[in-house]
N, C-alpha and C positions, 0 to 999 in steps of 0.2 A: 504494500500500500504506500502511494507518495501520500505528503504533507498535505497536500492541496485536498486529496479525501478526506483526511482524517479529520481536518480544518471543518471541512462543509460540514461530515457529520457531527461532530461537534458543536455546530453554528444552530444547525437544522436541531438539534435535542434542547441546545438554547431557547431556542426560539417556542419548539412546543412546550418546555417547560415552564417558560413565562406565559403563553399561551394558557396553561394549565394553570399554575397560581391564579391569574386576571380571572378564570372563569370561578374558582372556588373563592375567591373576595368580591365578588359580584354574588353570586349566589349566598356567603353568610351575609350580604348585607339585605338582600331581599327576604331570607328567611328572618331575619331579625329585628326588621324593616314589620313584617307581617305579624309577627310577636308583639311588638313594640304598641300597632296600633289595634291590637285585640285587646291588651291588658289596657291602655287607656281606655278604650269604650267601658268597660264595666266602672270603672268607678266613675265616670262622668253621668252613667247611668243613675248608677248608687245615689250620686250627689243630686241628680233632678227627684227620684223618684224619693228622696229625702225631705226636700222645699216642698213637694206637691202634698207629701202626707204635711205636714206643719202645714201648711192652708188649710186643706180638709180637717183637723183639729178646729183650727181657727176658725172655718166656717161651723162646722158642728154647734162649739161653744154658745156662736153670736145665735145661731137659730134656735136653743133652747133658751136663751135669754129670752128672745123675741115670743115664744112659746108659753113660757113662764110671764112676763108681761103680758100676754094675751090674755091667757088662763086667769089672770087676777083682773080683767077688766080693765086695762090700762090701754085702750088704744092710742090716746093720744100719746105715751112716753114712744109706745112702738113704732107709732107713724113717727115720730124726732129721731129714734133710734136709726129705724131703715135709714130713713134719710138724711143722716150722716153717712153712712154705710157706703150709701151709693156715692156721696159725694166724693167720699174718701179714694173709692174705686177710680171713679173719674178722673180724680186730680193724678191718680196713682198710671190710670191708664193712656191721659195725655201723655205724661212725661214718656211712656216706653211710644206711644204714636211720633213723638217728637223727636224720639232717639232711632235706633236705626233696626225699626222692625224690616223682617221679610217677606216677600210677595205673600206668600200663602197665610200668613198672619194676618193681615191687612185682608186677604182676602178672605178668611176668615170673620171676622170681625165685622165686617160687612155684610155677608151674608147674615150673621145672627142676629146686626140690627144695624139695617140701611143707613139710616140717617146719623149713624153717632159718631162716624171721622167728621163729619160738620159742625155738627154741635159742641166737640172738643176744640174746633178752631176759635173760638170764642169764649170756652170753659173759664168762669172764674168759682174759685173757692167761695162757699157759704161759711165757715168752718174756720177757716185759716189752719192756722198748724196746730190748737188747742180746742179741746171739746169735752164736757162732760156730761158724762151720761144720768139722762132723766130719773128722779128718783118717784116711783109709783107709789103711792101711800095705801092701798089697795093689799 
């Protein structure tokens, strides 16, 4: 064998065995890549499906309030109470309409009640940032 083969094949196993590294650092990065964004969805998950049970608490609470005023003949505290309720809502649900909701949000929103991305264009607070709750003597 001259130099000149030996060189090539030499050159030539270089070259697939760089060939071979590039492909196995390619592939741990996609497999790790795919790992990487499996384990993040779960606890993103965890953390929404955490905020939504604390609302549903939250809401719970305020509807047996509102239940409990009913039941004792308090409609007027009840009608003050909702009606914070919603304002509170409103003022809460400008601020995300103002900030950078997505199409399907928005289009949502709309379909549940046509007229209320207008009616927030104009929303002012009854309320301010301070409110206390009606006391029923009942």
């Amino acid at each position: 064998m001259n130099n000149r083969s030996v060189g090539s094949i030499l050159t030539r196993r270089n070259v697939i065995l760089a060939f071979g590294i590039v492909a196995v650092a390619i592939s741990s990065f996609v497999i790790g890549d795919s790992f990487g964004q499996r384990s993040m969805r779960k606890p993103i998950r965890i953390q929404v499906d955490g905020v939504q049970a604390m609302f549903l608490v939250d809401r719970i609470v305020e509807e047996r309030k509102v239940k409990s005023l009913l039941a004792r003949g308090c409609a007027t505290e009840t009608m003050t109470m909702v009606d914070h309720q919603e304002n509170s809502d409103l003022k809460l649900l400008t601020e995300f309409v103002n900030g950078d909701l997505d199409r399907p949000a928005l289009a949502y929103i709309t379909n549940q009640a046509p007229d209320i991305l207008n009616e927030l264009k104009t929303f002012k607070s009854k309320y301010g940032n301070t409110w206390r709750e009606p006391v029923c003597s009942n």
